[in-house]
C-alpha positions as CSV (number, residue, x, y, z in Angstrom):
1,X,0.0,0.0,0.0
2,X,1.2,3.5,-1.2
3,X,2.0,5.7,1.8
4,X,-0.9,8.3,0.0
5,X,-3.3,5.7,-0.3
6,X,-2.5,4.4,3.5
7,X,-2.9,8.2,4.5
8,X,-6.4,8.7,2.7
9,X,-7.6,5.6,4.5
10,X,-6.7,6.6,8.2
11,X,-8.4,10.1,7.2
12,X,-11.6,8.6,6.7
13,X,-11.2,5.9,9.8
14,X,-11.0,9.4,12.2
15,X,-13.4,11.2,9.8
16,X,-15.8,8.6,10.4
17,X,-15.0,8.0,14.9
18,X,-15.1,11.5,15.3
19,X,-18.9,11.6,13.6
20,X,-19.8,9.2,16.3
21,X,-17.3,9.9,19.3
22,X,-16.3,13.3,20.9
23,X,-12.9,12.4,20.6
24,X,-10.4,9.8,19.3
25,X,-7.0,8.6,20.3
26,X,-4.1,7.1,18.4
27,X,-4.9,3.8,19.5
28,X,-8.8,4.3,18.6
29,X,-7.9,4.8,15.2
30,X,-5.5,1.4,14.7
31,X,-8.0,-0.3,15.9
32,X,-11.0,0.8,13.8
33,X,-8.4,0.7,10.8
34,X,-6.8,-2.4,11.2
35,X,-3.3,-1.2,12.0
36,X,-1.2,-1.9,14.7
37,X,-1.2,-0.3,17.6
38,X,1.7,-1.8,18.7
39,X,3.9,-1.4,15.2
40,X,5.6,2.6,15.5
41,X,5.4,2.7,11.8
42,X,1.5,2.4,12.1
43,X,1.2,4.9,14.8
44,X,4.1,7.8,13.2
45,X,1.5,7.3,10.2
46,X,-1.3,8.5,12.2
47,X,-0.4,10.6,13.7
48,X,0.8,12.3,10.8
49,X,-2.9,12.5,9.5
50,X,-4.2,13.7,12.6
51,X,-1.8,16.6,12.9
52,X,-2.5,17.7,9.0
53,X,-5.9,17.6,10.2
54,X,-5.2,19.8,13.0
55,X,-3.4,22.3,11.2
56,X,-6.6,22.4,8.4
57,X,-8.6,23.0,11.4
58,X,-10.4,20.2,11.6
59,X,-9.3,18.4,14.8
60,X,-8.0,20.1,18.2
61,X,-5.6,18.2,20.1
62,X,-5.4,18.0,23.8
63,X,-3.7,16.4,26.5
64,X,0.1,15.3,25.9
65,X,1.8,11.9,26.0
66,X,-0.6,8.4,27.0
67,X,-3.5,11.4,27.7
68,X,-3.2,13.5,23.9
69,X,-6.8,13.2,22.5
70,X,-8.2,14.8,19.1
71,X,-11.4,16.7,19.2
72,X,-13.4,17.6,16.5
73,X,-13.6,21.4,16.0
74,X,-17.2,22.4,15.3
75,X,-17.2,24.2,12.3
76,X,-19.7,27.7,12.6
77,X,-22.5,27.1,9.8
78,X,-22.4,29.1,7.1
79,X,-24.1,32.9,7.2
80,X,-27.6,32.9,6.0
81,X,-28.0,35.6,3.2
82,X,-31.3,37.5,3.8
């Protein structure tokens, strides 16, 4: 697997846990993908997705080390025009 096709597939693994949980962790996301949690490879990959999410500003990341979570940012809806 391409490292770009790999990459598209973990976006839409946390794309799709953050549409049904608050917040998603490293681990959460080898798991629902099918990676290893326990390979660094695996987990240097996704966490390379989840920090290009955060800076397009779609995640929020808190906590730091065994504790570092991703929230999803709530994006303002779009102005009405009247």
């Amino acid at each position: 697997m391409t490292a770009t096709k790999k990459a598209v597939e973990i976006e839409t693994v946390v794309l799709k846990l953050l549409s049904k949980q608050e917040e998603i962790t490293v681990r959460a996301v080898a798991q629902a993908s099918g990676l290893s949690e326990a390979d660094e490879t695996d987990r240097k990959a996704i966490r390379r997705v989840l920090k290009t999410l955060a800076e397009r500003g779609l995640l929020r990341s808190k906590g730091a080390g065994r504790s570092h979570v991703y929230v999803r940012v709530e994006q303002a809806p779009p102005p009405t025009i009247p």
